[in-house]
C-alpha angles and dihedrals in degrees: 000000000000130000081232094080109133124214124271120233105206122172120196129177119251128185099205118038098192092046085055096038088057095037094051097040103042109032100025100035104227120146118233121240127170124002148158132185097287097036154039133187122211138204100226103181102320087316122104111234112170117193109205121201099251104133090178102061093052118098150163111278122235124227144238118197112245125177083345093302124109098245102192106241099223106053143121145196152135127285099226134195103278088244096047085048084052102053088038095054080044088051101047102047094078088052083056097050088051084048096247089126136025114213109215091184109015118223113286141148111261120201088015107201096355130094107294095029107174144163115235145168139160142202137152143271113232093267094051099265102152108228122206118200105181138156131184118230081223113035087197090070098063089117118027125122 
């Protein structure tokens, strides 16, 4: 991986814009940029997701097993510095415990020990958006096979 990637621009429907700003602001950590009445963009780390007001376009995700867990099939996420995914799966259990988030794959280390070895969990936004936050012990080894 190249220090040339470019960032991503990704939209998903919400039904409630305050419950997502807070979510993705305080217990995420992304800044806010533009926004309107129906919309916000966030910065969501260096990358632009804009969350648009379309309750009727948000629904529950269906799931594929994977290494006997139910990995929702639409999601999306960062692959973040194995510290920083660290601190960030340390900083989210106690918002699970207050019910501010729901794990639906609580964090783990996949592969452990093996090629690809990575870190992952995944839980959802308040309209239902899966979220993936994942880092490789190795970052060399994204893609290998």
């Amino acid at each position: 991986m190249g220090s040339n990637i470019h960032p991503f621009h990704l939209a998903v429907p919400v039904h409630d814009l305050e419950a997502t700003r807070h979510f993705y602001t305080h217990i995420i950590g992304c800044s806010i940029g533009r926004e309107s009445e129906r919309w916000i963009d966030f910065n969501f780390f260096g990358h632009q997701l804009s969350v648009h007001l379309k309750p009727e376009e948000t629904q529950m995700v269906s799931a594929n097993a994977v290494d006997g867990k139910q990995v929702p099939v639409r999601h999306f996420g960062i692959v973040l510095p194995w510290d920083d995914w660290h601190a960030l799966a340390e900083r989210l259990k106690p918002r699970q415990e207050s019910g501010e988030i729901r794990f639906i794959i609580s964090p783990y280390i996949r592969f452990e020990g093996e090629v690809g070895e990575q870190a992952t969990m995944f839980f959802t936004d308040p309209s239902g958006n899966a979220l993936e936050f994942k880092s490789f012990k190795d970052i060399s080894q994204l893609f290998a096979a």
